[in-house]
KEROTI-874111 format. One line per field, with one value per residue (C-alpha): residue in one letter; chain; x, y, z. Coordinates in Angstrom, 2 decimals, padded with zeros to 5 digits. Example, Ala and Ser with C-alpha at 12.3 -4.5 7.8 and 13.67 -1.06 7.14 Angstrom:
// residues 2
code c(A|S)
unit c(A|A)
px c(012.30|013.67)
py c(-004.50|-001.06)
pz c(007.80|007.14)
// end
This chain:
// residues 484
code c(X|X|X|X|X|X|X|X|X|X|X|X|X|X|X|X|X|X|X|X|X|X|X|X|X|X|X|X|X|X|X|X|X|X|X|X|X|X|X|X|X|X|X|X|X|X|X|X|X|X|X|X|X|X|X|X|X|X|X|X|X|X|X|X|X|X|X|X|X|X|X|X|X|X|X|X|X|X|X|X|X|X|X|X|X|X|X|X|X|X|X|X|X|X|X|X|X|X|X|X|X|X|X|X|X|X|X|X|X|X|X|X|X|X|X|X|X|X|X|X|X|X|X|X|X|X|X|X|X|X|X|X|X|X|X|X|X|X|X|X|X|X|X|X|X|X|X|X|X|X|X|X|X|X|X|X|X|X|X|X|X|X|X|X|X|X|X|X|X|X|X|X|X|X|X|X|X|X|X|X|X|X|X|X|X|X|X|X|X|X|X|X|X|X|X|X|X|X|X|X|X|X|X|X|X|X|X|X|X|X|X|X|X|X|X|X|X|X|X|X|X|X|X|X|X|X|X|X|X|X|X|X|X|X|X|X|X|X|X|X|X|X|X|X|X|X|X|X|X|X|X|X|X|X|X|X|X|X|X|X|X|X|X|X|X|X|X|X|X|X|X|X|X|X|X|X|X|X|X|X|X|X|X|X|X|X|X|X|X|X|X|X|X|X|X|X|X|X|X|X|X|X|X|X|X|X|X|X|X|X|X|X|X|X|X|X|X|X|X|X|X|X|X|X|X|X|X|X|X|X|X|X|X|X|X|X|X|X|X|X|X|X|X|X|X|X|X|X|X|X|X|X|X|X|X|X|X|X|X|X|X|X|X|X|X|X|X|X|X|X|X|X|X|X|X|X|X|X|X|X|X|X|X|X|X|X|X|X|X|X|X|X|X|X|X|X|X|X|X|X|X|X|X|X|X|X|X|X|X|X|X|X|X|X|X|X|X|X|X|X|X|X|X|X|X|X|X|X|X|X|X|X|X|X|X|X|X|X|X|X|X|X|X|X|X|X|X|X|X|X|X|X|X|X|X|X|X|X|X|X|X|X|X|X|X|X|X|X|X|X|X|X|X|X|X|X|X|X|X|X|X|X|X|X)
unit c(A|A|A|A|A|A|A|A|A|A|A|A|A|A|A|A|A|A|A|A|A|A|A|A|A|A|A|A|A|A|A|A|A|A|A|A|A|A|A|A|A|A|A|A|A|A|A|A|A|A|A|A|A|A|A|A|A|A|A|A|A|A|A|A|A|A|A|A|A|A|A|A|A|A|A|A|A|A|A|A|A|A|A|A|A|A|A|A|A|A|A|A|A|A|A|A|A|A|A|A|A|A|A|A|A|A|A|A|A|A|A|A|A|A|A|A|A|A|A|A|A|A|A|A|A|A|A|A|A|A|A|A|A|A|A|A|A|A|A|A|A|A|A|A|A|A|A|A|A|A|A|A|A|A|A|A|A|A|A|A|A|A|A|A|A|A|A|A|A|A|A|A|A|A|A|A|A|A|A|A|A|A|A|A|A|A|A|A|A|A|A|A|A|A|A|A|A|A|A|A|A|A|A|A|A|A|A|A|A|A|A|A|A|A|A|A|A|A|A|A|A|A|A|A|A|A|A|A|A|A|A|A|A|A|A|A|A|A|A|A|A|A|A|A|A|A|A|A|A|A|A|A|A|A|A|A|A|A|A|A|A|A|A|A|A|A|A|A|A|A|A|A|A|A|A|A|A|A|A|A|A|A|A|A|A|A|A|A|A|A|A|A|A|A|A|A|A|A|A|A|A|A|A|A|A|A|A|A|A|A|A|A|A|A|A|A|A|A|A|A|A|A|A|A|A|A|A|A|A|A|A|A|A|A|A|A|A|A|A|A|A|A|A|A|A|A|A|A|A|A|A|A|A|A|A|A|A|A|A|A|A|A|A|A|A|A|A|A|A|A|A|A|A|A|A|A|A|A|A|A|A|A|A|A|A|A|A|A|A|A|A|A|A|A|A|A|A|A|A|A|A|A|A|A|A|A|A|A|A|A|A|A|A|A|A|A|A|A|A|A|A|A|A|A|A|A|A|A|A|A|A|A|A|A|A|A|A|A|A|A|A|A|A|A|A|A|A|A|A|A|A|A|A|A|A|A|A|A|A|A|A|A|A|A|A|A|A|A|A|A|A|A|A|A|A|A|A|A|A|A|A|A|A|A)
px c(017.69|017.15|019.42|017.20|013.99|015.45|016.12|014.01|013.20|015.77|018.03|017.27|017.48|020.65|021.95|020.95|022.19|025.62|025.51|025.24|027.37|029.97|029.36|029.60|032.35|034.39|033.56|035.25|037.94|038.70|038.18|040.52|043.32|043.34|042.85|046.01|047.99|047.40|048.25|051.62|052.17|051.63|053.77|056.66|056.61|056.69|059.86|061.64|060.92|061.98|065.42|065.72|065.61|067.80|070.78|069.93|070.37|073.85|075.15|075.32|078.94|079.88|078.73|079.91|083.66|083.68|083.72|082.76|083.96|082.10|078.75|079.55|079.49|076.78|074.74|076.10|073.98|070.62|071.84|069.68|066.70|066.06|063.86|066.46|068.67|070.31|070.86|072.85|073.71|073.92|075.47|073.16|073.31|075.13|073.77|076.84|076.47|078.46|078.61|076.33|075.42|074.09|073.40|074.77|074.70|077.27|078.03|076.42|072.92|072.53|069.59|070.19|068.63|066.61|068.35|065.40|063.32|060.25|060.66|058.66|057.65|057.33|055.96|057.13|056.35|058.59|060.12|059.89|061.98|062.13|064.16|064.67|066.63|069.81|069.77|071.71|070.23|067.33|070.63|070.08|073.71|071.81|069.49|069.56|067.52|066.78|065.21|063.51|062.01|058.38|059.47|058.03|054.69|054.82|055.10|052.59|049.81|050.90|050.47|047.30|046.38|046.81|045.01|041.70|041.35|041.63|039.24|036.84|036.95|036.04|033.75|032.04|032.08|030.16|027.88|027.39|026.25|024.45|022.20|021.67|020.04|017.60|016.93|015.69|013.75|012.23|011.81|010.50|007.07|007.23|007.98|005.64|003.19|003.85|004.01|000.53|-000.86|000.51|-001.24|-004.33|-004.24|-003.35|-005.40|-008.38|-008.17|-009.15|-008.80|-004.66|-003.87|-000.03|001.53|000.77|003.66|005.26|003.66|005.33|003.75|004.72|002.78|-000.40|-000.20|-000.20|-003.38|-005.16|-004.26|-006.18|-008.95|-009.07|-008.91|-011.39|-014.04|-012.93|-013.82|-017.36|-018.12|-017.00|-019.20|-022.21|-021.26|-020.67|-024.58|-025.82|-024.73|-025.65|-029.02|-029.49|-028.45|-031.02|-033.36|-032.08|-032.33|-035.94|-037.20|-035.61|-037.39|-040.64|-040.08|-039.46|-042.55|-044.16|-042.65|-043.02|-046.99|-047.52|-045.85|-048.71|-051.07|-050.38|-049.83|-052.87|-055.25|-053.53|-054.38|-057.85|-058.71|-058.24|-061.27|-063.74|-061.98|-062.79|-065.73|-066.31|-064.56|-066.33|-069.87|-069.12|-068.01|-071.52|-073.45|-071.41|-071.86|-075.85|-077.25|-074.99|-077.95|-080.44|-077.79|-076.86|-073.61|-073.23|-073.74|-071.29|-068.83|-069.55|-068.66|-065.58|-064.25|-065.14|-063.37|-060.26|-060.37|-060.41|-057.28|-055.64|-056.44|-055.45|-051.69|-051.62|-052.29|-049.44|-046.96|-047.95|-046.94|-044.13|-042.89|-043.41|-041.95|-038.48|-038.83|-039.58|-037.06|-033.74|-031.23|-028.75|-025.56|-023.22|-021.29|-023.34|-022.98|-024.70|-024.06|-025.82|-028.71|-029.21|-029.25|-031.64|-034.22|-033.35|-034.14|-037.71|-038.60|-038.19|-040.06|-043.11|-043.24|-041.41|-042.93|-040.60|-037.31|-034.77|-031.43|-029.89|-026.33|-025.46|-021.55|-020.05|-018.22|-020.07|-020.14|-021.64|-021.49|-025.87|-028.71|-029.32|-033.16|-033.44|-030.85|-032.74|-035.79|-034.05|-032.98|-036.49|-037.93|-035.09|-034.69|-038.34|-038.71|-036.38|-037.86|-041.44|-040.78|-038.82|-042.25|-042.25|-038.76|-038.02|-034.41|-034.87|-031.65|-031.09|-027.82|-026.60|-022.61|-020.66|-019.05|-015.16|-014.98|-016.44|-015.39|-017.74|-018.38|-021.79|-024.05|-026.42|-029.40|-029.69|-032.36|-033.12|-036.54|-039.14|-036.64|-037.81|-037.68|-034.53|-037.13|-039.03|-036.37|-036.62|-040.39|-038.85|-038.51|-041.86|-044.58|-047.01|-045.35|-045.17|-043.64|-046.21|-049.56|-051.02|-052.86|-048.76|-047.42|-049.15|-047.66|-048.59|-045.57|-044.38|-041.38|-038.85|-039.88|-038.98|-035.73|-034.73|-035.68|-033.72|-030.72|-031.12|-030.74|-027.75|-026.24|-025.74|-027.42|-029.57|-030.17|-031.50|-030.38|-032.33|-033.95|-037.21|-037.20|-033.46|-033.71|-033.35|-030.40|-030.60|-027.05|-027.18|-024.24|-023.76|-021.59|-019.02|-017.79|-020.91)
py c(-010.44|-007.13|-008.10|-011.52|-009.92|-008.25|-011.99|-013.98|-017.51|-018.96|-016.68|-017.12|-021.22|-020.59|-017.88|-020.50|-023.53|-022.10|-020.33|-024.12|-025.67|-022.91|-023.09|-026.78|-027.01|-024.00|-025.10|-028.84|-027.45|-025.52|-028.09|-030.50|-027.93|-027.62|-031.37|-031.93|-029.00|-030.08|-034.16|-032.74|-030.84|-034.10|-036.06|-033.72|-033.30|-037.02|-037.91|-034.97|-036.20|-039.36|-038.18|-036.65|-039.38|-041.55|-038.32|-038.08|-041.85|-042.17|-038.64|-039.97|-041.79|-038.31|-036.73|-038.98|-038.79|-034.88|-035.79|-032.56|-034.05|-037.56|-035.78|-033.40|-036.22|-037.62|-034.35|-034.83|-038.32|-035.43|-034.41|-037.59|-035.30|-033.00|-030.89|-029.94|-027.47|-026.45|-029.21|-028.04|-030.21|-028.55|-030.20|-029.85|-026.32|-025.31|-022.44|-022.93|-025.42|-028.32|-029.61|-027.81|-028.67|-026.52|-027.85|-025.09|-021.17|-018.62|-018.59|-015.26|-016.92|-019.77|-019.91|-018.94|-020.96|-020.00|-020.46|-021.90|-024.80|-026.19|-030.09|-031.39|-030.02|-026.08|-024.74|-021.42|-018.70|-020.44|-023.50|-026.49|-026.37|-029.93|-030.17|-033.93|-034.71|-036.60|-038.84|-041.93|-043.96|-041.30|-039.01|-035.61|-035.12|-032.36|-031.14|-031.78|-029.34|-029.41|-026.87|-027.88|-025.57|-025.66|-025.47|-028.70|-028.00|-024.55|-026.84|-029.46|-026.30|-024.59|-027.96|-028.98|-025.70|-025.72|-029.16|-027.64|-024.18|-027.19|-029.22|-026.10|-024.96|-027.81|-029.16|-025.39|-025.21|-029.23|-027.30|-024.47|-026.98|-028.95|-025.80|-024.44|-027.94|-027.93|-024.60|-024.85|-027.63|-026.30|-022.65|-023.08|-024.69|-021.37|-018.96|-020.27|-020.11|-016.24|-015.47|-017.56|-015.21|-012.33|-012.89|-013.58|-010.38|-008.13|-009.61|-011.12|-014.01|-016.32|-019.33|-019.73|-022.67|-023.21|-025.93|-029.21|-029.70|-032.90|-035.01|-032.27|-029.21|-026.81|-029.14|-029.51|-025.59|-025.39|-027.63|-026.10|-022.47|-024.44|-025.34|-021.84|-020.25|-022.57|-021.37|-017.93|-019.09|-020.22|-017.12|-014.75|-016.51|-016.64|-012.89|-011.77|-013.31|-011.72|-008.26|-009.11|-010.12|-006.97|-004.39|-006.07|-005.71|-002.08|-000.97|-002.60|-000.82|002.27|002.38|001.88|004.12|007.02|006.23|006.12|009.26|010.80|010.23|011.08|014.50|014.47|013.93|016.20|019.05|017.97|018.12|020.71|023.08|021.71|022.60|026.01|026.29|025.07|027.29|030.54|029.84|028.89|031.99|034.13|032.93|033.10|037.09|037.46|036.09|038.23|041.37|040.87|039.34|040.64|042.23|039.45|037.90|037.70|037.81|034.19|033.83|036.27|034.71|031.19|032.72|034.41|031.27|029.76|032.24|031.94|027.71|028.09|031.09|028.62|026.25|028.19|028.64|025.20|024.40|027.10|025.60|022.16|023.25|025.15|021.82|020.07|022.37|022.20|018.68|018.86|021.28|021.07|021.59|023.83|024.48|027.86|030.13|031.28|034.55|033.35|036.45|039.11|036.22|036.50|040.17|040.35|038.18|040.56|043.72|041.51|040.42|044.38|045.38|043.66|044.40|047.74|048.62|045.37|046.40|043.54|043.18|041.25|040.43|038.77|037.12|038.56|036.66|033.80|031.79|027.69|026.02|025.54|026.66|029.61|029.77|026.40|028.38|031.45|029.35|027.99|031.41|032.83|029.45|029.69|033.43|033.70|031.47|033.67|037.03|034.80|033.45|036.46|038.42|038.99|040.20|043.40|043.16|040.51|039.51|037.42|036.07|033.93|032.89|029.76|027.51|026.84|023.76|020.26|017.73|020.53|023.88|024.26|027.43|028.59|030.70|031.88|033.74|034.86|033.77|031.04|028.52|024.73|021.98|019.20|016.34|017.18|018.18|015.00|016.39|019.95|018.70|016.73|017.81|019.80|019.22|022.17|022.61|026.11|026.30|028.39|031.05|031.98|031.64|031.06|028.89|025.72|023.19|023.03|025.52|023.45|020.44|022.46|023.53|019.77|018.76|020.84|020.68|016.77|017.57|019.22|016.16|017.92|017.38|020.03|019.96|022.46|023.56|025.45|025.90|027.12|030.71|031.17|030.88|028.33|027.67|025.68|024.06|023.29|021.71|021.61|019.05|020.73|018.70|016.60)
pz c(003.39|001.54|-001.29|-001.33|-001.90|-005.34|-006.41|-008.48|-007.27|-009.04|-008.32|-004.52|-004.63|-006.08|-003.67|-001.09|-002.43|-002.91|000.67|002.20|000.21|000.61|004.36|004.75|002.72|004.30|007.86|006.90|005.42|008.13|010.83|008.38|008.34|012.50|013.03|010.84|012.42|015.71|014.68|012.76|016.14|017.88|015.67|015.37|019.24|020.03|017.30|018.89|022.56|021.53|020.00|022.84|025.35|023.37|022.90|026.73|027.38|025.36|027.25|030.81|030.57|029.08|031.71|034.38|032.98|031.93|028.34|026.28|023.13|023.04|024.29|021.12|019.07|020.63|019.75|016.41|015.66|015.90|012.26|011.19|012.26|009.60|011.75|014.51|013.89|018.14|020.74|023.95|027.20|030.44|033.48|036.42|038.13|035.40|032.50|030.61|027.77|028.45|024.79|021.63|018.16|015.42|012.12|010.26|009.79|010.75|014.79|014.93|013.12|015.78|018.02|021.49|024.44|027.53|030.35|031.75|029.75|031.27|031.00|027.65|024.34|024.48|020.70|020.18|017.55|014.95|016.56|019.49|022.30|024.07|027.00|028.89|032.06|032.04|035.37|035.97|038.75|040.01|040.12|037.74|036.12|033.49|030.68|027.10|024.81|021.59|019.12|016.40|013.39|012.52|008.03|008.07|009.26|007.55|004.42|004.75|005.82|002.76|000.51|002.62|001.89|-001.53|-002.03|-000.18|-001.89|-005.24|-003.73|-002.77|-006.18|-007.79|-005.14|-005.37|-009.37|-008.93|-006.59|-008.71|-011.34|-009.27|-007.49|-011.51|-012.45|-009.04|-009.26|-012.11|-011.45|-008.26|-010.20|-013.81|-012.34|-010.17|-012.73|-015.19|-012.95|-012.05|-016.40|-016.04|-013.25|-014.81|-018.08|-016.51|-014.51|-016.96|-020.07|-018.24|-020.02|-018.07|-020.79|-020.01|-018.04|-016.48|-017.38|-015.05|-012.58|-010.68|-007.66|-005.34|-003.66|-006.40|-008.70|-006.19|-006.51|-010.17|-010.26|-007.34|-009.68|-012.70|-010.83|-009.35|-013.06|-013.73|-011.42|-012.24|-016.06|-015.66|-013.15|-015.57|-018.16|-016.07|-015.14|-019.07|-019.80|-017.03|-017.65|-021.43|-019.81|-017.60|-020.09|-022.45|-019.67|-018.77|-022.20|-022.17|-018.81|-019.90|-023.60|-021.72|-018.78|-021.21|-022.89|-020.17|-019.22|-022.39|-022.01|-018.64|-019.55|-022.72|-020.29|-017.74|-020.01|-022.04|-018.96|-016.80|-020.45|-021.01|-017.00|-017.70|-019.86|-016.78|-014.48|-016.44|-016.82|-013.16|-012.13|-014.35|-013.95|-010.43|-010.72|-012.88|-010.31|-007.54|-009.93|-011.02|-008.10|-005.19|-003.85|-003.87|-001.80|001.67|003.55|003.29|-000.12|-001.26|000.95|-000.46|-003.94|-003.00|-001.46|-005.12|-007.06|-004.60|-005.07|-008.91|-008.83|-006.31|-008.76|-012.18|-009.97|-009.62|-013.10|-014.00|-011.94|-013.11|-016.46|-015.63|-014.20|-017.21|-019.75|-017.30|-017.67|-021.91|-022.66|-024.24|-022.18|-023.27|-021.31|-021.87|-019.66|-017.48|-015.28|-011.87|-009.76|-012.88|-012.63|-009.07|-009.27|-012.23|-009.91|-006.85|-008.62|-010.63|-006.82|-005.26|-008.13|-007.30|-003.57|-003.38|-000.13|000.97|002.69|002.13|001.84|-000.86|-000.96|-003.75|-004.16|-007.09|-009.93|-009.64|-012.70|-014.22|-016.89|-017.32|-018.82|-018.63|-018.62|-016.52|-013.94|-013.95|-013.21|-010.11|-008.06|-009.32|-007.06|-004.25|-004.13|-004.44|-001.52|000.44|-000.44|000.89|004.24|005.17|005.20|008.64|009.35|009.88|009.03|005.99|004.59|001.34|000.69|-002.60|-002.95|-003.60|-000.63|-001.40|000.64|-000.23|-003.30|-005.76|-004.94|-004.21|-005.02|-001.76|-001.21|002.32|004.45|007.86|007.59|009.13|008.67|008.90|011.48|009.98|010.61|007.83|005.02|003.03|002.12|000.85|-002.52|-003.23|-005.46|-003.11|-000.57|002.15|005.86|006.39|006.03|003.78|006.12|006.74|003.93|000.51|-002.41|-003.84|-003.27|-006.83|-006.84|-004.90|-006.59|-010.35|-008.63|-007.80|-011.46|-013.22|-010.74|-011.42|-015.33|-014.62|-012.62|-009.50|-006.25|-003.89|000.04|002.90|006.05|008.54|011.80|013.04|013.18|011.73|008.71|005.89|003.78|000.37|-001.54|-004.78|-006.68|-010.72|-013.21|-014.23|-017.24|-018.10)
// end
């Protein structure tokens, strides 16, 4: 079965066709051959036997009278019988012979007899022994045996032989003819269809047809393949003018949508710079009116200005980090070798600088390097390191770490404290636009810095997430393109 499945199909209806015809024709040669060596057998048995009875029939006055020398010559009438070459006659209860023949041969080359010979035909190795009773009236006087030599049927297996292995030959070279012609009848449909399959698979063309078959199954399959190639046809056509369709429309929404884009970033920049002219002068008039008329004044008043001049700084940090984010989101990106670990480091030492009275330990992985921006990356452990440094405030043993996880499809780049941490039910709102998990009495900040850090990771093609719980600490991944 192995060797079949290496075939082709023609191949294989050929295999098979030969392997019954072989089989059938084997198997009746065989059977032929024993059916004729058992009638030859039969035949040579029975004109033997029948010999014998006559020899047997003619040898009882010999007998009678003690006549060795007519029952020789009695035995002598077997020469007629090619086949027997030993007769003997034994007088009864004797083992001596009482009168032999031999055909011919050399006394020392004559075949010797049993002295015992069950009554009958007996085949032997290489020759019949038939022994019959003389009797004259129910009376047993002796035995006569006779051996005859099996050349004869040696001869006719040998030509029967002959004329089958002639007759297989020819009959299997017919065959072989025959099983070429239907094979490739039954296989060139079948093949054509595969070369038809095997185009459209590896061209896509889905345009070939096979060529129509007969009325038979092969040919049902060969029309139920067309009709399949031609459903396959108009699909693909329908698909082809819809993806022409929706690129048309992609290309559309996407010209608009960084129009759009393109304005709203106008826009935001444009009002977030003309706020900050109301601001100062909300801020200042406010510190004029604290400074002149602070006495005139109560308690309550000054307090109602302070909480004005904090709205409008809260407000001028707002307006900062509004366009912070949109100069991340205007600028060129420009990707080099970057040294992550000296980065880190740089923002560690900026971050002690400003708090000095902070104790926190920063460990920073060494050997770290992307392939980014630069200023965009610096941007992003100022806002995640930053973060850190923040909402570790009230640790006494703050701890900052920054390194690179081996494991996962892309290395990713992490920022971990031992800070406030964050409850998991609320991560998907880390990364929104003023969106924050602390109030401001705890910790202050305005929302925007996580949402820069996702932008710019996003123009990078990588991905960022969090990890963290309450009181723990907070871990944030972030993961770059490599080859963009």
């Amino acid at each position: 079965m192995r060797i079949l499945g290496r075939l082709t199909i023609g191949q294989k209806l050929l295999s098979i066709a030969m392997l019954s015809s072989i089989t059938a024709l084997v198997s009746a040669s065989i059977a032929f051959l024993a059916y004729d060596l058992h009638t030859i057998r039969q035949s040579l048995a029975r004109r033997i036997l029948t010999d014998a009875q006559i020899v047997g029939f003619n040898s009882v006055s010999p007998l009678l009278f003690n006549d060795a020398e007519t029952a020789t010559t009695t035995l002598g009438g077997l020469r007629a019988e090619p086949a027997i070459v030993a007769a003997i006659i034994r007088g009864q209860g004797d083992t001596r012979p009482f009168a032999t023949y031999f055909r011919d041969g050399p006394p020392a080359a004559r075949p010797s007899f049993p002295e015992q010979v069950a009554p009958g035909p007996v085949f032997a190795a290489d020759h019949l022994l038939v022994s019959e009773p003389i009797r004259f009236e129910g009376r047993p006087l002796g035995t006569l045996v006779i051996q005859a030599d099996l050349a004869e049927i040696r001869n006719r297996q040998h030509r029967y032989a002959g004329i089958v292995l002639a007759v297989l030959a020819g009959s299997l070279l017919l065959a072989l003819g025959i099983s070429r012609l239907m094979a490739k009848t039954i296989s060139r449909p079948i093949v054509r269809l595969a070369d038809t399959a095997r185009t459209v698979s590896s061209q896509k063309d889905y345009t070939v047809r096979a060529e129509p078959g007969g009325r038979d199954e092969v040919g049902l399959l060969i029309g139920t393949f067309n009709e399949m190639l031609d459903q396959i046809q108009r699909q693909d056509s329908d698909l082809k003018e819809a993806r022409v369709d929706l690129e048309r429309r992609v290309e559309t929404r996407t010209r608009d949508l960084a129009t759009a884009n393109k304005e709203l970033e106008a826009f935001s920049y444009s009002v977030s710079h003309d706020l900050r002219a109301p601001l100062r002068a909300i801020d200042g008039f406010s510190k004029a009116v604290l400074t002149d008329y602070s006495p005139q004044l109560d308690e309550r008043g000054r307090h109602y200005l302070e909480r004005v001049r904090a709205g409008t700084l809260r407000m001028s940090q707002l307006i900062d980090d509004l366009l912070g984010l949109a100069r991340v989101s205007r600028r060129e990106l420009v990707r080099k070798r970057a040294d992550v670990s000296d980065i880190a480091g740089q923002v560690a030492v900026e971050l002690a600088r400003r708090q000095p009275s902070r104790q926190v330990r920063v460990e920073v992985q060494p050997g770290l390097t992307a392939e980014a921006d630069p200023h965009l990356l610096t941007i992003v452990f100022e806002n995640l390191m930053g973060n850190a440094w923040k909402f570790t405030g009230k640790k006494a043993d703050a701890c900052v770490e920054v390194g690179q996880q081996a494991n996962g499809p892309a290395p990713a780049f992490y920022v971990r404290d031992n800070g406030a941490g964050f409850d998991m039910e609320y991560a998907d709102k880390l990364f929104g636009a003023f969106q924050r998990l602390h109030t401001e009495a705890d910790f202050e900040g305005t929302g925007i810095g996580l949402a820069t850090v996702q932008r710019i990771v996003a123009r990078h093609g990588g991905r960022i997430w969090a990890e963290g719980t309450v009181n723990k600490g907070a871990t944030f991944y972030f993961t770059l393109e490599r080859n963009p």
